[in-house]
C-alpha positions as CSV (number, residue, x, y, z in Angstrom):
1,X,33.7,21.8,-27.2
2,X,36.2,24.5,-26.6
3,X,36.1,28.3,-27.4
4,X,38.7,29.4,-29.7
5,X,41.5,31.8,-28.0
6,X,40.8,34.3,-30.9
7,X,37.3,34.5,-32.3
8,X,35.5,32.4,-28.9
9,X,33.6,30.3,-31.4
10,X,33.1,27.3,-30.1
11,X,35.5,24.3,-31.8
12,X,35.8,21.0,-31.3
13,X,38.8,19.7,-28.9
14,X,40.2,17.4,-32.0
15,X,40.4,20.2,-34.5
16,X,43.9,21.4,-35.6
17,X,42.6,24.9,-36.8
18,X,39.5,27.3,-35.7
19,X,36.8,26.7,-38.6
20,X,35.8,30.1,-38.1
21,X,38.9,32.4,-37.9
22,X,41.7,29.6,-38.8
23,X,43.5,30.2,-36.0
24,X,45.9,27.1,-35.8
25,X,45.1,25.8,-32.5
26,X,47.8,22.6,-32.4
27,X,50.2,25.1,-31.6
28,X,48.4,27.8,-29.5
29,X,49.0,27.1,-26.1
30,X,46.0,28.4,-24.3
31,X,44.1,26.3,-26.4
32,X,46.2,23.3,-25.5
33,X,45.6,23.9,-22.1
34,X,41.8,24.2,-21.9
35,X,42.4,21.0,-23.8
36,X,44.0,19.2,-21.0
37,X,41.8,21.0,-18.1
38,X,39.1,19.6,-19.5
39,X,40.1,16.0,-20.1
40,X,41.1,15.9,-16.4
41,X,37.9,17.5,-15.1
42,X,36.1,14.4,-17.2
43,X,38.3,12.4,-15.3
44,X,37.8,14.0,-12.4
45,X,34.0,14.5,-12.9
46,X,33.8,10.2,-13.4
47,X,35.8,9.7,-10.5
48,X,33.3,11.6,-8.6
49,X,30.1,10.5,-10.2
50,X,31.6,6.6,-9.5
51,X,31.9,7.8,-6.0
52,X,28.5,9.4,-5.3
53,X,26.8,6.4,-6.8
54,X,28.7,3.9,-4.4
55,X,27.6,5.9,-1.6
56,X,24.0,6.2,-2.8
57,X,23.9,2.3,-3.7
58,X,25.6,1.5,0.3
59,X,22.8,3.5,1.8
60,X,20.0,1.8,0.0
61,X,21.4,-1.5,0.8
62,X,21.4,-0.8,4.5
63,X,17.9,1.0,4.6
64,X,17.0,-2.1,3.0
65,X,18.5,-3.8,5.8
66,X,17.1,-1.8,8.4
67,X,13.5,-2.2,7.1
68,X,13.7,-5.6,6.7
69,X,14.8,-5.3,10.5
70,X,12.0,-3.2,11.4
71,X,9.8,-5.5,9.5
72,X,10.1,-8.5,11.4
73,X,10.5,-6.6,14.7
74,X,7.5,-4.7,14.1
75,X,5.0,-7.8,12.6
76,X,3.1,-8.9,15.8
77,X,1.9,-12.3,15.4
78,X,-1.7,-12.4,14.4
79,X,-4.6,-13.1,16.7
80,X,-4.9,-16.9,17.6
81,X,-8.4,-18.1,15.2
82,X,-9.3,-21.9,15.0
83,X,-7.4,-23.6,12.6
84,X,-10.1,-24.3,9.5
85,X,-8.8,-27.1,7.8
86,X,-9.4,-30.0,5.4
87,X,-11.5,-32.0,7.8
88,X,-12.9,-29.5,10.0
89,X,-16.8,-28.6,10.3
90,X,-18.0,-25.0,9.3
91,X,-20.9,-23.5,9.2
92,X,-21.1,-21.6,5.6
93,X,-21.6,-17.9,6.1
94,X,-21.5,-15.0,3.1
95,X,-23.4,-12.4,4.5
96,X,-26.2,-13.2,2.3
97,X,-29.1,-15.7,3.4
98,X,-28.2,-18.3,0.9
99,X,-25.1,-19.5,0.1
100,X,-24.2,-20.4,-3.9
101,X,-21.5,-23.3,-4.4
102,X,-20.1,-24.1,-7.8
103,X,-19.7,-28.4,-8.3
104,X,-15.7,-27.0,-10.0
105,X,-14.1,-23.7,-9.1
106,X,-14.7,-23.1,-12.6
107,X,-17.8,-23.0,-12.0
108,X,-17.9,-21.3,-8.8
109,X,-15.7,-18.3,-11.2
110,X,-18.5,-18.4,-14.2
111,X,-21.2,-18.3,-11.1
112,X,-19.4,-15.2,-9.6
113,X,-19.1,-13.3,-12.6
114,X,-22.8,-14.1,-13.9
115,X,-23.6,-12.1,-10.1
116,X,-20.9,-9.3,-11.0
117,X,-22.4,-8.9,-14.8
118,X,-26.2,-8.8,-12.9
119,X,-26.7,-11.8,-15.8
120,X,-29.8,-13.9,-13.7
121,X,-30.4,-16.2,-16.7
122,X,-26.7,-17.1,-16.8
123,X,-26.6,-17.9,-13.0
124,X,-30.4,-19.9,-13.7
125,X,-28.3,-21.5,-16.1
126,X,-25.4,-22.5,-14.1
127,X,-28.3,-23.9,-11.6
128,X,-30.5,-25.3,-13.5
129,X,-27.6,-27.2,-15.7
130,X,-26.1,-28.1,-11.8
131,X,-22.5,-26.8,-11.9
132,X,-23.9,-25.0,-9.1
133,X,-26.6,-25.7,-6.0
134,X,-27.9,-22.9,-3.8
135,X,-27.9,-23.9,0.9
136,X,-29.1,-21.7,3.2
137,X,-26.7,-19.3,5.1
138,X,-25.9,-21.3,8.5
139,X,-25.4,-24.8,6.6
140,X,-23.1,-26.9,8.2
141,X,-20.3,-28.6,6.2
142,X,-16.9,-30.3,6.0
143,X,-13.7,-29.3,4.3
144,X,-12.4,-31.8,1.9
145,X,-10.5,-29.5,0.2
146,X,-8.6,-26.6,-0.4
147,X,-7.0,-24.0,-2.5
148,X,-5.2,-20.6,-1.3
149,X,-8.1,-18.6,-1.4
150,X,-11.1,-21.3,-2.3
151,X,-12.5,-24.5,-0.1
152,X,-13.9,-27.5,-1.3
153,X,-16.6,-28.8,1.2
154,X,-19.3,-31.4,1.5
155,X,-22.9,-30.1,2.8
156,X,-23.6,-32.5,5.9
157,X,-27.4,-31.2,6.6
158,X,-30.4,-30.5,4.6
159,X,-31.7,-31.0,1.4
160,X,-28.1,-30.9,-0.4
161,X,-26.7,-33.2,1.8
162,X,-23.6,-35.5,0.5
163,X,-23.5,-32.8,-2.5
164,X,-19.7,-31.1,-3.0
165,X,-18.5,-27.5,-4.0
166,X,-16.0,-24.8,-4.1
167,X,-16.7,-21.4,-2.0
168,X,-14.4,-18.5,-0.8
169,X,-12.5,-19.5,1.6
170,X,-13.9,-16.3,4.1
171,X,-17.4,-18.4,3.8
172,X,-15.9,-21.2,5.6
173,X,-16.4,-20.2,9.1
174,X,-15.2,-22.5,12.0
175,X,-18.0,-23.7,14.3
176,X,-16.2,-22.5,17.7
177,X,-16.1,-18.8,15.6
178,X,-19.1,-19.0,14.3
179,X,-20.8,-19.8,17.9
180,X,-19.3,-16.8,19.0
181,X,-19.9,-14.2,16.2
182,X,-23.9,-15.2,16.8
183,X,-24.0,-14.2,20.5
């Protein structure tokens, strides 16, 4: 929108006259002007805009770059632990004095979430029905499987001995470590 060189309404660049005044503005050359100073600052204003926004797109690409950089440079390799893998012996620990296994991780999940929910005759019925079986803290076992964040193990000592089932993977503690973390 332009102001009209009479009346300064304000008229759109296409018209031929001013709506307000009727000034014909086709032929009025201050009018044409404005016209054209304006179609070359759009220009103008693009150009710049396209500009700006290659700059600011460059400069996040190389910060990007430069992090990454300063991530791996930074990242320290982490502290050497005992490898606890499918076949190793641990020693089940959870901070509690007895550990509770679920047969599936299924039912290690519905076992979990009956303890979140506080629901005792769910977990009673999650042991009583055997999808899951209660150690002691300390039990020894073997890995014979895992997941990302879940172990599968078999109980090598006490009265659940030969039995199998899925705990955390943090209650799987290596012997050597767990030796140590005693003294």
């Amino acid at each position: 929108m332009l102001p009209c060189p009479t009346c300064k309404k304000k008229v759109s660049e296409e018209a031929v006259t001013c709506p307000k005044c009727g000034q014909p503005l086709e032929q009025n050359q201050k009018f044409q002007a404005m016209r054209k100073a304006q179609k070359r600052g759009g220009v103008f204003g693009l150009v710049l805009l396209l500009i700006v926004l290659g700059f600011i797109l460059s400069r996040e690409e190389s910060t990007n770059k430069r992090s990454t950089t300063t991530q791996v440079s930074v990242t320290s390799p982490a502290p050497k632990k005992a490898l606890v893998d499918i076949g190793s012996v641990v020693k089940l620990r959870s901070g509690a004095e007895v550990i509770v296994l679920g047969r599936t991780k299924n039912d290690y999940d519905s076992m979990a979430k009956a303890y979140r929910a506080d629901d005792s005759h769910g977990r009673a019925q999650l042991l009583l029905s055997g999808r899951a079986f209660k150690v002691p803290a300390g039990t020894k076992a073997r890995i014979i499987d895992q997941s990302w964040t879940m172990r599968q193990v078999r109980i090598l000592e006490g009265q659940s001995v030969g039995r199998a089932g899925w705990i955390p993977a943090e209650w799987a503690r290596d012997l050597v470590a767990s030796a140590s973390d005693s003294r």
